[in-house]
C-alpha positions as CSV (number, residue, x, y, z in Angstrom):
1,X,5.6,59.5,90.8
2,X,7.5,62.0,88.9
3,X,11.0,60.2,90.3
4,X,9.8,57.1,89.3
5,X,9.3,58.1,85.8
6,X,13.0,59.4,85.4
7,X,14.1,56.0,86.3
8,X,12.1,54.0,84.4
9,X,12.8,56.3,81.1
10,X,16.6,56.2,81.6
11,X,16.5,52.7,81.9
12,X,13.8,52.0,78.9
13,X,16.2,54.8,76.6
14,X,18.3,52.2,76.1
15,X,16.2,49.6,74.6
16,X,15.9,50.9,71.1
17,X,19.7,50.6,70.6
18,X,19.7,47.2,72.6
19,X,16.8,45.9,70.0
20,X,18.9,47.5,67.2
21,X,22.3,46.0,68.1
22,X,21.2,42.2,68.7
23,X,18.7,42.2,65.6
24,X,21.3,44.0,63.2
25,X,24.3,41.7,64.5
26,X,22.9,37.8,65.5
27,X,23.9,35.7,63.2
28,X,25.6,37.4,59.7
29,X,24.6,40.5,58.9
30,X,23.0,41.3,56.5
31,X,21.1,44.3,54.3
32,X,17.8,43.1,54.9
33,X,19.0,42.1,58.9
34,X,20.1,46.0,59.0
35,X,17.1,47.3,57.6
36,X,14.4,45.5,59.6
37,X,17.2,46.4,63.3
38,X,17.1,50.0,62.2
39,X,13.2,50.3,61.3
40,X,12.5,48.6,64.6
41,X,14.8,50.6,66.9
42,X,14.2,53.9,65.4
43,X,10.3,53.0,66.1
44,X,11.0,52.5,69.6
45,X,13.7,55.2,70.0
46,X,10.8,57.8,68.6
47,X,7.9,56.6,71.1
48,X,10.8,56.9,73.6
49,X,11.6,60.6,73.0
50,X,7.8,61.4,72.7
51,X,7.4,59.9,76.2
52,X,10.6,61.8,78.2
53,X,9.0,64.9,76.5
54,X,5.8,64.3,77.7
55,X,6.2,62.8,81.3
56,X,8.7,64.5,82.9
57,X,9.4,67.6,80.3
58,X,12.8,66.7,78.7
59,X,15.1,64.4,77.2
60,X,18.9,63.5,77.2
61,X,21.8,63.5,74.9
62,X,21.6,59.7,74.7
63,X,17.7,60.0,73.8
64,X,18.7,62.5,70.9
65,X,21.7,61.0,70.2
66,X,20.3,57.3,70.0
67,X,17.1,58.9,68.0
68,X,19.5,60.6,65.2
69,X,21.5,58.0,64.7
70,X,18.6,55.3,63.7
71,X,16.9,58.2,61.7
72,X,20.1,58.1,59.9
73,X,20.5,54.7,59.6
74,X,17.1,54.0,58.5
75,X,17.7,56.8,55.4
76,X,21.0,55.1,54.8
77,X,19.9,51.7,54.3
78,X,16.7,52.4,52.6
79,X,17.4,54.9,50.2
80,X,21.2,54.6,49.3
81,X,22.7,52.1,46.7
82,X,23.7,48.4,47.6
83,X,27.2,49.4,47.9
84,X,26.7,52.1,50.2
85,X,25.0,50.6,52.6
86,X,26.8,48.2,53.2
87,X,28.9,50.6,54.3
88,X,26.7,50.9,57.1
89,X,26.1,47.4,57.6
90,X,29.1,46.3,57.8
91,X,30.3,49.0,60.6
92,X,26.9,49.8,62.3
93,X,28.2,49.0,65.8
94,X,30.7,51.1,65.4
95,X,29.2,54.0,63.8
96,X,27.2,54.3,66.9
97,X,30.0,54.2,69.3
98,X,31.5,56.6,67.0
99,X,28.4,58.5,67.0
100,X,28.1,58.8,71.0
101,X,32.0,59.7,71.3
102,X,31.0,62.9,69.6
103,X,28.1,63.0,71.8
104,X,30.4,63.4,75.0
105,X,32.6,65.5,73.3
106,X,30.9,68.5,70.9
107,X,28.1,70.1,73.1
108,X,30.7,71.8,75.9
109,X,33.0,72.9,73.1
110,X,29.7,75.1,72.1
111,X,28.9,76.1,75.5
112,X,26.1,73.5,76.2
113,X,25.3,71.3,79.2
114,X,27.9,68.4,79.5
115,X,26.5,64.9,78.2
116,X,26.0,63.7,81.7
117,X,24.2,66.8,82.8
118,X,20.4,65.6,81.5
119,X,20.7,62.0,83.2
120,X,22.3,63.2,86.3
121,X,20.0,66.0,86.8
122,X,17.0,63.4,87.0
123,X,18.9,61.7,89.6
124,X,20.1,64.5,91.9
125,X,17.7,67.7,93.6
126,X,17.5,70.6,91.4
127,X,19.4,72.8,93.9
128,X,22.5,71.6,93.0
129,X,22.5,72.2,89.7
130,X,24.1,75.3,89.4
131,X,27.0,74.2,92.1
132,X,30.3,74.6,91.0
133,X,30.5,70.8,91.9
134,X,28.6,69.5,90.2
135,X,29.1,70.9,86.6
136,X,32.4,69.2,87.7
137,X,31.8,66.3,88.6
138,X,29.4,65.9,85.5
139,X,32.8,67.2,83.1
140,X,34.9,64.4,84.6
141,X,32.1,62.0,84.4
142,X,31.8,63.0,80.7
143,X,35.2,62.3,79.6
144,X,35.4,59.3,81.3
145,X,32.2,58.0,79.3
146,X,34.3,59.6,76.1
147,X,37.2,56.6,77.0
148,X,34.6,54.2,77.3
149,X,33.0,54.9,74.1
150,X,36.2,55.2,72.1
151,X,36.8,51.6,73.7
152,X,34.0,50.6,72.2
153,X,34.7,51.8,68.9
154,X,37.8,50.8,68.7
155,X,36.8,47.1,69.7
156,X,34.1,47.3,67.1
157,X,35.4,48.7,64.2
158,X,38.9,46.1,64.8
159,X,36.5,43.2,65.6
160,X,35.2,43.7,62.5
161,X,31.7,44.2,63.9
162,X,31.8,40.5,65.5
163,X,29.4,40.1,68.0
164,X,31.9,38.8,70.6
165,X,33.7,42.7,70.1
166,X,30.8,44.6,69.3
167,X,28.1,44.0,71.7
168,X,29.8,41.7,74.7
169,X,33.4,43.3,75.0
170,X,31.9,46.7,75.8
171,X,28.9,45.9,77.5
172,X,30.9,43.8,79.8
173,X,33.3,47.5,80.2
174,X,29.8,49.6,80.3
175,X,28.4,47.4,83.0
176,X,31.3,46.7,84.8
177,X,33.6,49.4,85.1
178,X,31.2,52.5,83.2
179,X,28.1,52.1,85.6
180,X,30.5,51.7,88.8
181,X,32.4,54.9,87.9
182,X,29.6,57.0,88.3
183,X,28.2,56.0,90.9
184,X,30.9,56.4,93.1
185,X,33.0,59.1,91.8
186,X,30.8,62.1,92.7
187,X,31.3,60.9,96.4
188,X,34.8,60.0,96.0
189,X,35.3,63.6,94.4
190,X,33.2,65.3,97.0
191,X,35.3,63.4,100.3
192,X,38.1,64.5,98.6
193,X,36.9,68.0,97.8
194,X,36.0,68.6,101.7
195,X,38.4,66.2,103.5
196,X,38.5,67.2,107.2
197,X,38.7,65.8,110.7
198,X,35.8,65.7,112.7
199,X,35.4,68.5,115.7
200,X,35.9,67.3,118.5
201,X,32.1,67.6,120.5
202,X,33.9,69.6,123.6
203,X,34.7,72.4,122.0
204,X,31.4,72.4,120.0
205,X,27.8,74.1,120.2
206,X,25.4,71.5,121.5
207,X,22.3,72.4,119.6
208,X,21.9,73.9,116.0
209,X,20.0,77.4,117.7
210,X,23.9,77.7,119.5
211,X,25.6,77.2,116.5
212,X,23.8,79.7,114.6
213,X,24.3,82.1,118.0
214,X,27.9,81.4,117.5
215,X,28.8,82.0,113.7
216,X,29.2,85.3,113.8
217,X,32.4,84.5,115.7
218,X,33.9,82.1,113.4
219,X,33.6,85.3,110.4
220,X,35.9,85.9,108.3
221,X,35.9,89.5,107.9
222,X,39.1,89.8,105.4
223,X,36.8,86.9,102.7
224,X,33.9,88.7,103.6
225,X,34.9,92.1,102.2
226,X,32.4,93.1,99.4
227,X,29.8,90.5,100.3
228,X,25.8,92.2,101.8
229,X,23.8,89.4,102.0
230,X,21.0,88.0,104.1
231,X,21.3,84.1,104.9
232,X,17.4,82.7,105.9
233,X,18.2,79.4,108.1
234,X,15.2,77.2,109.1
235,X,16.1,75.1,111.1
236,X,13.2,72.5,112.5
237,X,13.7,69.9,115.5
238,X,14.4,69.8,118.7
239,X,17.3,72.7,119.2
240,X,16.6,74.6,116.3
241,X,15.8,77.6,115.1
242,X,14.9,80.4,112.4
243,X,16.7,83.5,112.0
244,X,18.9,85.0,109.9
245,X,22.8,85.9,109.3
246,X,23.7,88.8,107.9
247,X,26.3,89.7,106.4
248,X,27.4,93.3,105.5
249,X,30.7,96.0,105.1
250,X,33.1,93.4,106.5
251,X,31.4,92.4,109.3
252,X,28.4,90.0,110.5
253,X,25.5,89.2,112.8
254,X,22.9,87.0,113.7
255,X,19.4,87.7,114.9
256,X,16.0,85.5,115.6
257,X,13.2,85.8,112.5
258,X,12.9,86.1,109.2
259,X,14.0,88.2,106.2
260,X,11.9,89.6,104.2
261,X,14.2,89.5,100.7
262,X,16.9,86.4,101.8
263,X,19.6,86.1,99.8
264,X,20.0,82.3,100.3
265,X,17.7,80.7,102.5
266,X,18.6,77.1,103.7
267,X,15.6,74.6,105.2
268,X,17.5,71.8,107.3
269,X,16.5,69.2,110.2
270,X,18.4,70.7,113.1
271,X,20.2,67.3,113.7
272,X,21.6,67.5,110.2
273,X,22.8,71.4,109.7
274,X,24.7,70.2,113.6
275,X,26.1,67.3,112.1
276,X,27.3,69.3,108.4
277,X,29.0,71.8,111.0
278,X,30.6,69.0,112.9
279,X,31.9,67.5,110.0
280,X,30.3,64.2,110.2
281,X,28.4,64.7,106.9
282,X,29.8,66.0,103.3
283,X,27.7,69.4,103.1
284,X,27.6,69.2,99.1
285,X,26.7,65.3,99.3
286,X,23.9,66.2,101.9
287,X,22.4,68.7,99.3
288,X,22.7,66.1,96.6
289,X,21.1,63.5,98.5
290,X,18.3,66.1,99.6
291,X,18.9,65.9,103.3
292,X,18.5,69.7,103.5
293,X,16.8,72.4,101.3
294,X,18.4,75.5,99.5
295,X,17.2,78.3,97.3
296,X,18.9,81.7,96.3
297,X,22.4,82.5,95.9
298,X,23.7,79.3,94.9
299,X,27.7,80.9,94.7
300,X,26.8,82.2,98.3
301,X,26.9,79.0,99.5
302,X,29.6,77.5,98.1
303,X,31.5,80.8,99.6
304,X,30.2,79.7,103.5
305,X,33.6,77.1,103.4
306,X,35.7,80.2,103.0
307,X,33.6,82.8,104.9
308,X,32.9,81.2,108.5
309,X,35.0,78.4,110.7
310,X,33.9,76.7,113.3
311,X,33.1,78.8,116.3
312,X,34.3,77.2,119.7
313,X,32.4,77.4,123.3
314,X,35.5,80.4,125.0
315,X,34.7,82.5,128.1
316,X,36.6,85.0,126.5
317,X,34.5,85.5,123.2
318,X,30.4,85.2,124.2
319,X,27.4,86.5,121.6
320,X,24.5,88.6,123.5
321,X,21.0,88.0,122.6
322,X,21.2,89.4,118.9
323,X,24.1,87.4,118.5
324,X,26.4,89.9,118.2
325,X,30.0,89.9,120.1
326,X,29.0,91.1,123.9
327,X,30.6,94.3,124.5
328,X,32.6,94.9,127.7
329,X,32.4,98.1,128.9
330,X,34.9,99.7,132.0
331,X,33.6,102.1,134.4
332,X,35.7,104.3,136.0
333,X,33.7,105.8,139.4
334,X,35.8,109.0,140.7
335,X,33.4,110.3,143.3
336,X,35.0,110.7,147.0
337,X,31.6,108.9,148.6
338,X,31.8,105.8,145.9
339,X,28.8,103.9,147.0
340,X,26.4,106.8,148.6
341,X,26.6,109.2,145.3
342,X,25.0,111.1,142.9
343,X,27.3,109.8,140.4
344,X,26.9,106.4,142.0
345,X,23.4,106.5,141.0
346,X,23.3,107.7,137.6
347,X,26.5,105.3,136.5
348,X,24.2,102.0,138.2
349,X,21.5,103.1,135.8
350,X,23.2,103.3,132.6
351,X,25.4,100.3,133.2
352,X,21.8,98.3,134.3
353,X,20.7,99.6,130.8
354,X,24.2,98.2,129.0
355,X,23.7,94.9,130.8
356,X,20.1,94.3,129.3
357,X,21.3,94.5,126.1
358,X,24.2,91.4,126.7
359,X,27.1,94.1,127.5
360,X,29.8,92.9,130.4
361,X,30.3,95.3,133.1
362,X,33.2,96.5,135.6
363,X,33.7,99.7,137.7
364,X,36.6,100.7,139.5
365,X,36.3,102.9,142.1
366,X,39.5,105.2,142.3
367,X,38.5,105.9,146.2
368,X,39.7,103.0,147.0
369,X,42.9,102.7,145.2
370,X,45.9,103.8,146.3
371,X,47.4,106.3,143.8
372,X,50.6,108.3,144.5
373,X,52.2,111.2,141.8
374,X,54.8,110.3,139.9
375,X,58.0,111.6,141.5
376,X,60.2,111.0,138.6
377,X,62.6,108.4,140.0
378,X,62.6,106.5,136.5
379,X,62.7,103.1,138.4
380,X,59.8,101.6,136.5
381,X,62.1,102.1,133.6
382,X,65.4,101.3,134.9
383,X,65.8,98.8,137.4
384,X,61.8,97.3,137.8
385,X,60.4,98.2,134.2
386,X,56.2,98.4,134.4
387,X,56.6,98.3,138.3
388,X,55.5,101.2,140.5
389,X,57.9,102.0,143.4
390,X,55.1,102.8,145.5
């Protein structure tokens, strides 16, 4: 319900300077034409504002800006002299344009939200707010609506406020190249941001639960450096799973459960988080289009890129249960009865008790290997280097 509100306001928050611009410049304008457009669209850019405060909590720049400007208007047609206001009059069209240029350009220079920040956070989940990306995206998207309003008040003010220049030439530039803009740029940016080739599914964890098994061996312990941190993954579906990665003094594990204090925690389908790690889905586009969850450590995430690559199925490099990397531990058995010992007997048990905890085990029994002394011939130097006479 809440969503559907957003819309609707954005779209209605244009209707009081729509109203204002076709009453104040049908036909020619004129004092009393301007007075009755601005009375009538500061009216309905009032009940407007009231409503985005009230339904959904906030309001945008346009809303303010749209508001101020008719406030202003109103006062300056009302209660100035004759010559004065036609001042306004005369140039109202592009006054606003003027008016909404500064909009796009002031509040950053002060350290406030871009002008696209307030209509794109209605649009977008609220977990990406505070993404490097998307402060971004929203900076380029601002300037770009700066071009577009300087456009327009350029073809205004030189159109001499003719309807043909005022209210058609950039409507036709709002609708047709504004609107398109931004809603494909932030992809555009995004695919561009994270452009890589898809894994190829051989060399790939089948399920999500195996991927998560596996990260530890795509760390980067060098990025890592400096970074304790807890990372809460629930993943739901068929081949997921919930446990947690964590990260600590250069180095990283996994392990089945939950953390008690997370320092990100991130909700995903298991099909999705998969697909994200095979590169078949932009992982900031996915948060933006709410196909998984986040909460916490918002630069933490943005750092996973950087931190872990993409672990690959080797014999050679295997995680035991806690998904750690499996030890491999080298016995070596000196006893002269190697299988009917003492020895025997006590090195079984303790390599039993390594093996239940995912270690790899060998023993070499030095019985049965031929070893000879050295004699000091110097051949394995000389004339077979690394090979033994004997």
């Amino acid at each position: 319900m809440k969503s559907k509100a957003k819309i609707i306001l954005f779209i209605t928050s244009f209707v009081p300077v729509i109203a204002f611009k076709v009453m104040a410049r049908v036909g020619d304008a004129t004092l009393g034409q301007t007075k009755l457009a601005t009375a009538l669209g500061l009216t309905l850019a009032a009940a407007q504002f009231i409503l985005s405060k009230k339904l959904i909590h906030r309001t945008t720049y346009l809303e303010k800006a749209f508001l101020g400007f008719l406030g202003v208007g109103t006062a300056w047609v009302y209660l100035s002299p004759p010559h004065v206001s036609s001042i306004f009059v005369e140039n109202s069209t592009a006054l606003l344009y003027f008016v909404l240029l500064l909009t796009t350009l002031i509040p950053q220079l002060f350290g406030f939200d871009p002008f696209t920040y307030a209509i794109a956070k209605q649009m977008t989940p609220d977990q990406v707010w505070n993404t490097p990306e998307f402060r971004t995206i929203n900076l380029h998207l601002t300037y770009f609506w700066s071009s577009i309003f300087f456009i327009g008040f350029l073809s205004s003010w030189l159109g001499h406020g003719k309807p043909f220049y005022s209210i058609i030439l950039p409507l036709i530039i709002i609708l047709g190249i504004g609107l398109p803009v931004v809603r494909i740029y932030p992809k555009f940016y995004l695919k561009k941001k994270y452009l890589a080739q898809p894994i190829a599914p051989i060399s790939f964890p089948d399920t999500a639960r195996e991927l998560m098994m596996q990260m530890p061996l795509g760390f980067d312990p060098v990025v890592g450096q400096g970074i304790n941190a807890e990372i809460q993954f629930d993943l739901t579906g068929e081949g997921g799973v919930k446990g947690v990665l964590s990260i600590s003094e250069g180095k990283c594990s996994f392990r089945e459960g939950e953390s008690p204090s997370p320092t990100l925690t991130i909700q995903s389908p298991a099909d999705i988080w998969l697909k994200i790690a095979w590169r078949e889905i932009n992982p900031a586009q996915a948060l933006m289009d709410g196909l998984y969850d986040v909460k916490g450590d918002m630069n933490l995430l943005t750092k996973m890129k950087d931190l872990f690559h993409h672990p690959k199925k080797t014999e050679e490099e295997k995680l035991n249960t806690k998904g750690e990397k499996r030890m491999k531990i080298l016995a070596i058995q000196g006893s002269p009865r190697p299988k009917a010992s003492n020895t025997e007997v006590l090195l079984q048990e303790f390599l039993k008790g390594a093996r239940s905890q995912g270690a790899e085990t060998e023993t070499i029994y030095l019985k049965e290997k031929k070893i000879h002394s050295c004699i000091g011939c110097y051949t394995c130097w000389t004339k077979t280097p690394g090979v033994c006479v004997f």
